[in-house]
N, C-alpha and C positions, 0 to 999 in steps of 0.2 A: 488470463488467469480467472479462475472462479472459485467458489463459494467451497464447493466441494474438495478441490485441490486444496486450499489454505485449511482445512477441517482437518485435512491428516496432518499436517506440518504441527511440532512442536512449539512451544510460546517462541523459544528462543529461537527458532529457525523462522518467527513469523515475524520477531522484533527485526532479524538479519534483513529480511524482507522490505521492512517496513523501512530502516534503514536508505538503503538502497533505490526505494522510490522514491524518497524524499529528498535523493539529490539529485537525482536524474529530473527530477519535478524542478529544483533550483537551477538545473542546467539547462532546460526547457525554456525557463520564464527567462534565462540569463538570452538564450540565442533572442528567443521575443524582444527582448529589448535593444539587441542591436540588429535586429531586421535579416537576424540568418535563418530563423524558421523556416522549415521547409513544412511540414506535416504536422497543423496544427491540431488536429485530430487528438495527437497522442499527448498534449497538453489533461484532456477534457478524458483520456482512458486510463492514465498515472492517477488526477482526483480519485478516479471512482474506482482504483486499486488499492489504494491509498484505505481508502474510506471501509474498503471491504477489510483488509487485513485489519483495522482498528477493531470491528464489529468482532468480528470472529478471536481477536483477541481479547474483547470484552466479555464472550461470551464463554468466551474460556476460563475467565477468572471467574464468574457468576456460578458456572457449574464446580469449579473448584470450592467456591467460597460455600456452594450446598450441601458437596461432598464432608464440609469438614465438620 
């Protein structure tokens, strides 16, 4: 996912988003802690999905809050 793709999506479709990576993130840390991790890679690419959709949601409200 990138920068570009989260720009079109709607707040609420980027909240849905946001959602969704943050359990998948708690189901992640959950297999890490009983040693079923397979692909820890995608621990470290959820953070920084995570982080992007925040951004891009902040940035959404800054140009709304300019707009107004």
């Amino acid at each position: 996912m990138n920068a570009k793709e989260l720009m079109e999506k709607t707040p609420d479709q980027l909240r849905d988003e946001l959602v969704q990576l943050k359990k998948e993130a708690f189901n992640l840390r959950f297999q890490q802690a009983t040693g079923q991790l397979e692909n820890t890679a995608r621990m470290r690419q959820v953070k920084r999905d995570v982080a992007r959709v925040n951004t891009v949601l902040n940035q959404k409200a800054a140009a709304a809050a300019q707009g107004e």
